[in-house]
DONU-107169 format. One record per atom (N, C-alpha, C): residue number from 0; residue in one letter; chain; atom name; y, x, z. Coordinates in Angstrom, 1 decimal. Atoms other than C-alpha are relative to their C-alpha. Layout:
% residues N
+-----+------+------+------+--------+--------+--------+
! pos ! code ! unit ! site !  north !   east !     up !
+-----+------+------+------+--------+--------+--------+
! NUM !    A !    A !   CA !      Y !      X !      Z !
...
+-----+------+------+------+--------+--------+--------+
This chain:
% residues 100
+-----+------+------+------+--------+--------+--------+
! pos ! code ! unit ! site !  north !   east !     up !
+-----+------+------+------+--------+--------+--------+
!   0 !    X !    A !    N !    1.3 !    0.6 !    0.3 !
!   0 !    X !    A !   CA !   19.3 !   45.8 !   -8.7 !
!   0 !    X !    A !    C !   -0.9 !    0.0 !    1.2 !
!   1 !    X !    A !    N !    1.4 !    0.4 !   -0.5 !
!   1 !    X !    A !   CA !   16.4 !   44.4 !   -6.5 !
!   1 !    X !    A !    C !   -0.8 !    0.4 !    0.0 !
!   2 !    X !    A !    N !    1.3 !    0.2 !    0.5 !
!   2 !    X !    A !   CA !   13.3 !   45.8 !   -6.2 !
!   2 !    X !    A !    C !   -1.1 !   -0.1 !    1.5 !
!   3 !    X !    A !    N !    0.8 !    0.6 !   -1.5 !
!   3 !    X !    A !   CA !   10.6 !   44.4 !   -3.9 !
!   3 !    X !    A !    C !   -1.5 !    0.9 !   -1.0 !
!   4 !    X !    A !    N !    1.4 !   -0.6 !    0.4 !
!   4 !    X !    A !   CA !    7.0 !   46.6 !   -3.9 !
!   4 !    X !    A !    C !   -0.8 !   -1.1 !   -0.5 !
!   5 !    X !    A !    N !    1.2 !    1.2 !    0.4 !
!   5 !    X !    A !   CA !    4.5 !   44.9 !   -5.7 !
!   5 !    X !    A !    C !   -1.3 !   -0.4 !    0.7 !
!   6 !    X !    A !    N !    1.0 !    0.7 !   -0.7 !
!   6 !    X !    A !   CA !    1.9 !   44.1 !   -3.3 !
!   6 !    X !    A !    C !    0.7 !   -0.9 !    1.3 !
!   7 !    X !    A !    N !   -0.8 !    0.4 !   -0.5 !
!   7 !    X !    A !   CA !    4.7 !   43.0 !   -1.1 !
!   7 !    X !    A !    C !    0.1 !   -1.4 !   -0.4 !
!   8 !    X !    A !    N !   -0.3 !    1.2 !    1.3 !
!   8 !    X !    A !   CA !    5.6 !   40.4 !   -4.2 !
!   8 !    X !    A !    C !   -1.2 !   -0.7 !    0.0 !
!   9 !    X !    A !    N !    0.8 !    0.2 !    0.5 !
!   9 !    X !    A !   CA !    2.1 !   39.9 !   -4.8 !
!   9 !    X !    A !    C !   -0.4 !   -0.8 !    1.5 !
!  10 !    X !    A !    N !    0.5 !    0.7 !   -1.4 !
!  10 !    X !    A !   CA !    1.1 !   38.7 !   -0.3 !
!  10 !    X !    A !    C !    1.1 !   -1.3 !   -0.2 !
!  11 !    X !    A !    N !   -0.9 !    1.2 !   -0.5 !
!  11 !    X !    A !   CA !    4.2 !   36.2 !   -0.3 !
!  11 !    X !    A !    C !   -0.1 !   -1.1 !   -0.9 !
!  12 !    X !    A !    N !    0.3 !    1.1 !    1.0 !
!  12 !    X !    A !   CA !    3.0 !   34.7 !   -3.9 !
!  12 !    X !    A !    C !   -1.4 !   -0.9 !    0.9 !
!  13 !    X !    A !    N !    1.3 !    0.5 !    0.3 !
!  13 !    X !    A !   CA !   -0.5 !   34.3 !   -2.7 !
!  13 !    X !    A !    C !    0.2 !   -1.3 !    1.8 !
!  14 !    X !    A !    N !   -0.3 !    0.7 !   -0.6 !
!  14 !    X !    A !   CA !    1.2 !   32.6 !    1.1 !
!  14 !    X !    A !    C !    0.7 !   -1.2 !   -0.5 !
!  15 !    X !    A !    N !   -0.7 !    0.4 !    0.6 !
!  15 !    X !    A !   CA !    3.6 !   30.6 !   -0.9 !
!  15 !    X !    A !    C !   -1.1 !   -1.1 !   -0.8 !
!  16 !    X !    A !    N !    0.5 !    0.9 !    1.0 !
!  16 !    X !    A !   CA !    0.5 !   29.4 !   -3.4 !
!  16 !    X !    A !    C !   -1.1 !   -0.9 !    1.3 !
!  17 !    X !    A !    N !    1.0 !    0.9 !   -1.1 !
!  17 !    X !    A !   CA !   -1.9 !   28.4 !   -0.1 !
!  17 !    X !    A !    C !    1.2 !   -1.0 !    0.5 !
!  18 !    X !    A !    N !   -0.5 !    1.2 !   -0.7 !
!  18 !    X !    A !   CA !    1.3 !   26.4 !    1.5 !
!  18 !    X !    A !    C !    0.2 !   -1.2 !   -0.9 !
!  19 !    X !    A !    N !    0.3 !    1.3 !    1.1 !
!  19 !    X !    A !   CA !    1.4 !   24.3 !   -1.8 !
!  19 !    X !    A !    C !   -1.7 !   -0.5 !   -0.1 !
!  20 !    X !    A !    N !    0.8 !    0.9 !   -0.2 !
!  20 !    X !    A !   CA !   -2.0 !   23.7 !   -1.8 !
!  20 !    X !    A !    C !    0.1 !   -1.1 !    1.3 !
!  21 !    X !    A !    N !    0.3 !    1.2 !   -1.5 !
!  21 !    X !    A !   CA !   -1.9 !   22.5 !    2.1 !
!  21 !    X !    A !    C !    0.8 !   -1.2 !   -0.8 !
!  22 !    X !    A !    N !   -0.6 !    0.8 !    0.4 !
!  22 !    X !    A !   CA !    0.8 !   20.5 !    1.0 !
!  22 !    X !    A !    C !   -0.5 !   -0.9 !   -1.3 !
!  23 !    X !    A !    N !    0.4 !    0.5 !    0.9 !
!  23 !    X !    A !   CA !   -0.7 !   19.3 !   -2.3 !
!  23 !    X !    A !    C !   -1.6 !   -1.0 !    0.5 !
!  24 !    X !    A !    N !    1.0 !    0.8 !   -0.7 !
!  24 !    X !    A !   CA !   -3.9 !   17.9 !   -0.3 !
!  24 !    X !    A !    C !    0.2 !   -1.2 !    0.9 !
!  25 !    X !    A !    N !   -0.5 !    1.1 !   -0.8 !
!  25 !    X !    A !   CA !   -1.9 !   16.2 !    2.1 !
!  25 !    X !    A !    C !    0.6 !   -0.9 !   -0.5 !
!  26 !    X !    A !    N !    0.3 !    1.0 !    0.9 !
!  26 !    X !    A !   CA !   -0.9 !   14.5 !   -0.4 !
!  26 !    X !    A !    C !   -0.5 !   -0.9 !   -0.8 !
!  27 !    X !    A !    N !    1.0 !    0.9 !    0.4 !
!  27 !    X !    A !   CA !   -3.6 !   13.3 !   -1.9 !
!  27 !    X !    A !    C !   -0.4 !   -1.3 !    0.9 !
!  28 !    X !    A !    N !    0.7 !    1.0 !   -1.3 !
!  28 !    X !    A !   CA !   -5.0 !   12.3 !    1.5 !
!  28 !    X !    A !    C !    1.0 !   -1.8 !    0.2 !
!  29 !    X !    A !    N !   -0.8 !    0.9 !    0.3 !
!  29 !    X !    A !   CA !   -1.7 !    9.8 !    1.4 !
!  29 !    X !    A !    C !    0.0 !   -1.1 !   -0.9 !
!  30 !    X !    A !    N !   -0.3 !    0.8 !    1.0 !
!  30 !    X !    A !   CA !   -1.9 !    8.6 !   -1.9 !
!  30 !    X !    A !    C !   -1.3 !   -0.5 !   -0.3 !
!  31 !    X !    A !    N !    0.9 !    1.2 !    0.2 !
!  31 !    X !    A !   CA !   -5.5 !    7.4 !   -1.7 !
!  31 !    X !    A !    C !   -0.1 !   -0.7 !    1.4 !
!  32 !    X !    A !    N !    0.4 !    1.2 !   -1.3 !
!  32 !    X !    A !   CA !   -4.9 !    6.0 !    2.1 !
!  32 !    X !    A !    C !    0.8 !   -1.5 !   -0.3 !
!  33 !    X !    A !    N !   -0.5 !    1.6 !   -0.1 !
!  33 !    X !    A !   CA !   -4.4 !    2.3 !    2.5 !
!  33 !    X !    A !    C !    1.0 !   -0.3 !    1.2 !
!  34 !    X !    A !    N !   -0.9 !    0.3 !   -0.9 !
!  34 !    X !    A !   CA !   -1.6 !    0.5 !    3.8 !
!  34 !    X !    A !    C !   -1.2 !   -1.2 !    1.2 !
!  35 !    X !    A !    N !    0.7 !    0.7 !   -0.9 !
!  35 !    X !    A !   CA !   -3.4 !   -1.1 !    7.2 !
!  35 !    X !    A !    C !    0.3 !    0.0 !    1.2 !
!  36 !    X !    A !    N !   -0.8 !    0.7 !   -1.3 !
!  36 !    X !    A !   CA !   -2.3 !   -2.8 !   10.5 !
!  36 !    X !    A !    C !   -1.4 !   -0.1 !    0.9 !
!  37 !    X !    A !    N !    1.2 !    0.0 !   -0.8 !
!  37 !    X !    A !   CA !   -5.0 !   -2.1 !   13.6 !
!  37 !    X !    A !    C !   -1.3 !   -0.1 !   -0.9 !
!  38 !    X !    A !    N !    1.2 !   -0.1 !    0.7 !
!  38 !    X !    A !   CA !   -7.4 !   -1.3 !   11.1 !
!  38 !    X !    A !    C !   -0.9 !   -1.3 !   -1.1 !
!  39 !    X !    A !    N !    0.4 !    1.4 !    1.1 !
!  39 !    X !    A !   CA !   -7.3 !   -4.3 !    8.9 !
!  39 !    X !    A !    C !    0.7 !    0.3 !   -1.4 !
!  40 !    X !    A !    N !   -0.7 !   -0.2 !    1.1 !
!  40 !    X !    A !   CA !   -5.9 !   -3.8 !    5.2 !
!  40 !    X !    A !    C !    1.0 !   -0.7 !    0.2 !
!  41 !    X !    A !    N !   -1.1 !    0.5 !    0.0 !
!  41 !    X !    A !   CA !   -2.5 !   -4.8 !    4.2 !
!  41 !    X !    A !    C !    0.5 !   -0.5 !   -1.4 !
!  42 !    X !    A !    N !   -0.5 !    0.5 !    1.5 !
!  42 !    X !    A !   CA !   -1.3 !   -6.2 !    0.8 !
!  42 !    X !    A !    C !    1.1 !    0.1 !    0.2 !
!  43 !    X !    A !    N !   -1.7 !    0.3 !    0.2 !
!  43 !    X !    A !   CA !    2.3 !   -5.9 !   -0.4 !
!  43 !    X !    A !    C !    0.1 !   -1.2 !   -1.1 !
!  44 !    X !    A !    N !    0.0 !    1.0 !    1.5 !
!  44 !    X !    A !   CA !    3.6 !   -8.4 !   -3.1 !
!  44 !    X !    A !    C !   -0.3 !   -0.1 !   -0.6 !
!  45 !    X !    A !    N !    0.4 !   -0.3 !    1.7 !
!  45 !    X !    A !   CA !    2.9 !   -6.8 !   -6.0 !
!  45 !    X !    A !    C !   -1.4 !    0.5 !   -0.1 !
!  46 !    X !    A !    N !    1.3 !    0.3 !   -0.1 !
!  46 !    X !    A !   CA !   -0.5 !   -6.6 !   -5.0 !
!  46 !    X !    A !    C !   -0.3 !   -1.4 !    0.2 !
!  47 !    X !    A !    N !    0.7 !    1.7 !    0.0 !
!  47 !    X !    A !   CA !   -0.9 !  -10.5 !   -3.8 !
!  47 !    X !    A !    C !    0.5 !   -0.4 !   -1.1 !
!  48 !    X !    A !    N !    0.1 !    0.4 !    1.5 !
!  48 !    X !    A !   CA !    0.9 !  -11.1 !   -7.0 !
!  48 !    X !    A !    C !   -1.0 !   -0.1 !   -0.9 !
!  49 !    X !    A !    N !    1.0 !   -0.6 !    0.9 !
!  49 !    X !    A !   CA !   -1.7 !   -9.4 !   -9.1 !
!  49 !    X !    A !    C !   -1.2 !   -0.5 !    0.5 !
!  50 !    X !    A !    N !    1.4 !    0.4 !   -0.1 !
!  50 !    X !    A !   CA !   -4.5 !  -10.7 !   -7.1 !
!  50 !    X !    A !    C !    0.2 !   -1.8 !   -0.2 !
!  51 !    X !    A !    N !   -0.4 !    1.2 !    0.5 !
!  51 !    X !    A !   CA !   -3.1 !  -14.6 !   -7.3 !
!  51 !    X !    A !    C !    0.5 !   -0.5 !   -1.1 !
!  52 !    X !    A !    N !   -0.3 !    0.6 !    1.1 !
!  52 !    X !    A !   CA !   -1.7 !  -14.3 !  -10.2 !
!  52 !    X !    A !    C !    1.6 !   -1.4 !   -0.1 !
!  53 !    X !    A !    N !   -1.2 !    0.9 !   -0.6 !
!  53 !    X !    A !   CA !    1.8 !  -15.9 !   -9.3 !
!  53 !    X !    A !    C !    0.9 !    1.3 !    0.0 !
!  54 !    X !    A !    N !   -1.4 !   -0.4 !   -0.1 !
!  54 !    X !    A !   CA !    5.7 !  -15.0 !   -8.8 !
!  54 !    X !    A !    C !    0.2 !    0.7 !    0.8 !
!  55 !    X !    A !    N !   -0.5 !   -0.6 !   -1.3 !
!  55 !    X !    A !   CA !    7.5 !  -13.2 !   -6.1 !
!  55 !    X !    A !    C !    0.3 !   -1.2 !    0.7 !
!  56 !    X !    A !    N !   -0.3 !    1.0 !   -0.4 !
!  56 !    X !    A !   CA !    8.9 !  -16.3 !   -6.0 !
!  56 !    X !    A !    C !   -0.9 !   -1.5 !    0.8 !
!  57 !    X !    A !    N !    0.7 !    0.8 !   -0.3 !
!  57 !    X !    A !   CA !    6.2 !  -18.3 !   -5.6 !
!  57 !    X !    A !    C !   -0.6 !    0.3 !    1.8 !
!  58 !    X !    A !    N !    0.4 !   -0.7 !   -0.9 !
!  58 !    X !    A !   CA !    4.8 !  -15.9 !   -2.9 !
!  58 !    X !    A !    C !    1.3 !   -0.2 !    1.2 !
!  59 !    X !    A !    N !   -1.0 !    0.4 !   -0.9 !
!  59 !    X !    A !   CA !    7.8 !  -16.7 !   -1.1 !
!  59 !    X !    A !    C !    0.6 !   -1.3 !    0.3 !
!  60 !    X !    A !    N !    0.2 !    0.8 !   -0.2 !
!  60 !    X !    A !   CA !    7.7 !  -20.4 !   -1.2 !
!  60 !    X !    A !    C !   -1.2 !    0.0 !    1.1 !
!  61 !    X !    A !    N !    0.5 !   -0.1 !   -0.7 !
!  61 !    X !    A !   CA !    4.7 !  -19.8 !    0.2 !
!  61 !    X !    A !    C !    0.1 !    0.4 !    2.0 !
!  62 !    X !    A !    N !   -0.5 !   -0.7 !   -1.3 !
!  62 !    X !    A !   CA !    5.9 !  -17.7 !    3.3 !
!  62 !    X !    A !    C !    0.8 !   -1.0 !    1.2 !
!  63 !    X !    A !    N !   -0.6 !    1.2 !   -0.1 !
!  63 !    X !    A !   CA !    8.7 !  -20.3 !    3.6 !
!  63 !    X !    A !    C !   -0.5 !   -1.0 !    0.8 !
!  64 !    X !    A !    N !    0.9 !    1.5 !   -0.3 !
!  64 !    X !    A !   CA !    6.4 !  -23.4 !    3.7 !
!  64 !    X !    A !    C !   -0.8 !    0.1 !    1.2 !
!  65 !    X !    A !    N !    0.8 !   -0.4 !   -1.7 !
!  65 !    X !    A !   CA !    4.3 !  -21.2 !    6.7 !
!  65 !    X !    A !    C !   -1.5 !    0.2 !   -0.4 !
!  66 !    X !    A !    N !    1.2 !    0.1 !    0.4 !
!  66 !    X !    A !   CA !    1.2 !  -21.6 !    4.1 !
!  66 !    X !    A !    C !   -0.7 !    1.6 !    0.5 !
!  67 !    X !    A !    N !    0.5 !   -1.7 !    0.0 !
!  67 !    X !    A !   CA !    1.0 !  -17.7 !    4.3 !
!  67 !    X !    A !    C !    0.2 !    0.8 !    1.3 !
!  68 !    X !    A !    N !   -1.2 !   -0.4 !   -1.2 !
!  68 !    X !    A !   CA !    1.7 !  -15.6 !    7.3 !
!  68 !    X !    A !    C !   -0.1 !    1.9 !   -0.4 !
!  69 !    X !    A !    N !    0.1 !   -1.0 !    0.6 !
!  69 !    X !    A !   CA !    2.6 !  -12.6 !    6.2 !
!  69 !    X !    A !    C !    0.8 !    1.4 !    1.6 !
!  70 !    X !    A !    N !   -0.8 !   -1.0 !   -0.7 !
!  70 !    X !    A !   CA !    4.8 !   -9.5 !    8.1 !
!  70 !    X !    A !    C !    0.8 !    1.1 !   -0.1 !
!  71 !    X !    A !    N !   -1.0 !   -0.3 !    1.2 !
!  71 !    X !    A !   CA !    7.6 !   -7.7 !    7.3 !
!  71 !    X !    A !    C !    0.0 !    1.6 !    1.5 !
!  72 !    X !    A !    N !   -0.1 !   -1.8 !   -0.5 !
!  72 !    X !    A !   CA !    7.5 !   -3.3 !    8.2 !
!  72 !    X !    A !    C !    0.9 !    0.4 !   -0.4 !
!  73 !    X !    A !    N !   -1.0 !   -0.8 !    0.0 !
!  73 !    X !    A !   CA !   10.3 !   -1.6 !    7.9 !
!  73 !    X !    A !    C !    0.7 !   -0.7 !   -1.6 !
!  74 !    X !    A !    N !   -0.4 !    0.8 !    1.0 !
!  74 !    X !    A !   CA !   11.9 !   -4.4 !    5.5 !
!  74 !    X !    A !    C !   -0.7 !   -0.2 !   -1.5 !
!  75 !    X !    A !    N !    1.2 !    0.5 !    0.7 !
!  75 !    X !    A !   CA !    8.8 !   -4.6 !    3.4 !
!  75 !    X !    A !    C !   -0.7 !   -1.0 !    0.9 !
!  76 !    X !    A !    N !    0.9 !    0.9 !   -0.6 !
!  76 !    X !    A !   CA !    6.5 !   -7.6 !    3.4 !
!  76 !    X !    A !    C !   -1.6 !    0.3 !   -0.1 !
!  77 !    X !    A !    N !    1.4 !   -0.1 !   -0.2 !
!  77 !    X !    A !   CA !    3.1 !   -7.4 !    4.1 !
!  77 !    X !    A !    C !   -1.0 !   -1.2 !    0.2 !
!  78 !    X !    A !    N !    0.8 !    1.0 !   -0.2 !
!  78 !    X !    A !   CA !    0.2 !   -9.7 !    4.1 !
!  78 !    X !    A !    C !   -1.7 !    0.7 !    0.5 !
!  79 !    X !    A !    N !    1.6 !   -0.3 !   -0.3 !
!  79 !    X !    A !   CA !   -3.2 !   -9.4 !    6.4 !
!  79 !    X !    A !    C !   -0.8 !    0.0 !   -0.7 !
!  80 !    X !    A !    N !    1.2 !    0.4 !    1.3 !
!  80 !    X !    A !   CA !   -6.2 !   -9.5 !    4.0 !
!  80 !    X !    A !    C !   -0.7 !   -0.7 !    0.3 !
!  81 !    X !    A !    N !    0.6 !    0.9 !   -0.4 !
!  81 !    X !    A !   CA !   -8.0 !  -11.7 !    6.4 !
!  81 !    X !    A !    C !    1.2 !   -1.4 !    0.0 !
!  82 !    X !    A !    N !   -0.6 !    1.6 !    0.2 !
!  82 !    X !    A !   CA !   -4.9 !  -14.2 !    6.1 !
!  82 !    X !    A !    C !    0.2 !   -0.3 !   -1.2 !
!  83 !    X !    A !    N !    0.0 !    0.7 !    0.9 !
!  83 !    X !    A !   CA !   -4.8 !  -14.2 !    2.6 !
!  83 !    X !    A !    C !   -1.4 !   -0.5 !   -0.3 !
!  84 !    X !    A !    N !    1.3 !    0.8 !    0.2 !
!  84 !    X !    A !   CA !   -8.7 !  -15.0 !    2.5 !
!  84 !    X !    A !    C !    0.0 !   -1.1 !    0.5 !
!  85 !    X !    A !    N !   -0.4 !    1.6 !   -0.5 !
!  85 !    X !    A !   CA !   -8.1 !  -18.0 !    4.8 !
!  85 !    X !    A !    C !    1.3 !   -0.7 !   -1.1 !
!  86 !    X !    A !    N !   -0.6 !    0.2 !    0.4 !
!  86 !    X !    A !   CA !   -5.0 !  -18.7 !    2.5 !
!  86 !    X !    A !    C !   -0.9 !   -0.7 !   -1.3 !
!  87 !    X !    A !    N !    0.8 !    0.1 !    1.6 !
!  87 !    X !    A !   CA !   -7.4 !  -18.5 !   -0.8 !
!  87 !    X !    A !    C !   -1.2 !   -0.9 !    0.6 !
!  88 !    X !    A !    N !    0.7 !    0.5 !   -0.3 !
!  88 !    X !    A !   CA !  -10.1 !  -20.4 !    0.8 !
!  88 !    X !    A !    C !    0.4 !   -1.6 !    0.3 !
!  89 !    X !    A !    N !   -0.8 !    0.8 !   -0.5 !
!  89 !    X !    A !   CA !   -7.8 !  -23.1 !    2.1 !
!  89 !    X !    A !    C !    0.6 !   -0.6 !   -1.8 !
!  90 !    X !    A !    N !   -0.8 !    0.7 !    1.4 !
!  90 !    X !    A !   CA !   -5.7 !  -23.7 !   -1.4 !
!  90 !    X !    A !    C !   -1.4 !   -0.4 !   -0.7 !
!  91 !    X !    A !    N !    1.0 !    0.2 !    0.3 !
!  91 !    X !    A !   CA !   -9.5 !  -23.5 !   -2.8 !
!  91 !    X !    A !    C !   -0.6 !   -1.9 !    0.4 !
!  92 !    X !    A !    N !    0.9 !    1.4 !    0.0 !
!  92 !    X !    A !   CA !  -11.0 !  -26.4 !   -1.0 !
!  92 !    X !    A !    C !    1.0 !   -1.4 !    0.1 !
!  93 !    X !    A !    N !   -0.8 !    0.7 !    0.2 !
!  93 !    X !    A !   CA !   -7.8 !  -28.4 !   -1.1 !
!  93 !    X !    A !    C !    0.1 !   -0.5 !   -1.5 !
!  94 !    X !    A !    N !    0.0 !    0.5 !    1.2 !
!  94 !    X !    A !   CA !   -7.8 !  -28.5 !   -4.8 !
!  94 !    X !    A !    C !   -1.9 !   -1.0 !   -0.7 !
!  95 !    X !    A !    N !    1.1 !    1.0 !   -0.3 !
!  95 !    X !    A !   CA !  -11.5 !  -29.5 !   -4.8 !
!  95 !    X !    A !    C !   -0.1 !   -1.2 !    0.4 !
!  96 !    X !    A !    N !    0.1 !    1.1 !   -1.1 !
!  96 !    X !    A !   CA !  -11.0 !  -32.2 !   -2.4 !
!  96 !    X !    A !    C !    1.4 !   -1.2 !   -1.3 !
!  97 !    X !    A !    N !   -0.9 !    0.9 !    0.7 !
!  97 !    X !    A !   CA !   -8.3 !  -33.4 !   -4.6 !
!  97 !    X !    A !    C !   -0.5 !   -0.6 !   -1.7 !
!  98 !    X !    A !    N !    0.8 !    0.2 !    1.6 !
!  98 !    X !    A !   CA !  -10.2 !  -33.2 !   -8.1 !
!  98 !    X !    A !    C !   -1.1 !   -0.7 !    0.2 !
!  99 !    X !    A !    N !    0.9 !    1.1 !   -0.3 !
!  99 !    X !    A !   CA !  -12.8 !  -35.6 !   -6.4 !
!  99 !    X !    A !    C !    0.5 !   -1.4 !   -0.4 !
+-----+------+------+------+--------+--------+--------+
């Protein structure tokens, strides 16, 4: 049988429970940072989806066509936030111009 002194048991819990906090913070800090490229946001798909309201597929015509310019990290694609504002601005005044 095992037996470890109990204040012994009791220093290695209370090291053990501080390196899960560190770790549980640095966590956080991750899961509310933003993905961003020299300090510009970054969209993935399934965010420009949800904010356009469109396909993957569509989103990839797009790319294709050159409308979009997007960029591709470690085999994810990415989109500048300042190019899909020019992107949305642009399809914007094109459909105007056309419903004249």
């Amino acid at each position: 049988m095992l037996y470890i002194d109990k204040e012994l048991f009791e220093a290695w819990m209370e090291r053990l429970l501080e390196r899960i906090e560190v770790l549980d913070r640095k966590m956080e800090k991750l899961n509310n940072s933003k993905n961003q490229l020299n300090g510009e946001n970054l969209l993935d798909n399934q965010d420009l989806c949800m904010l356009l309201k469109v396909s993957t597929r569509t989103l990839q015509r797009y790319r294709s066509s050159g409308l979009l310019p997007y960029r591709r990290i470690q085999q994810k694609t990415f989109y500048l936030e300042s190019d899909v504002h020019k992107f949305i601005c642009q399809k914007f005044v094109s459909r105007n111009k056309k419903g004249k």
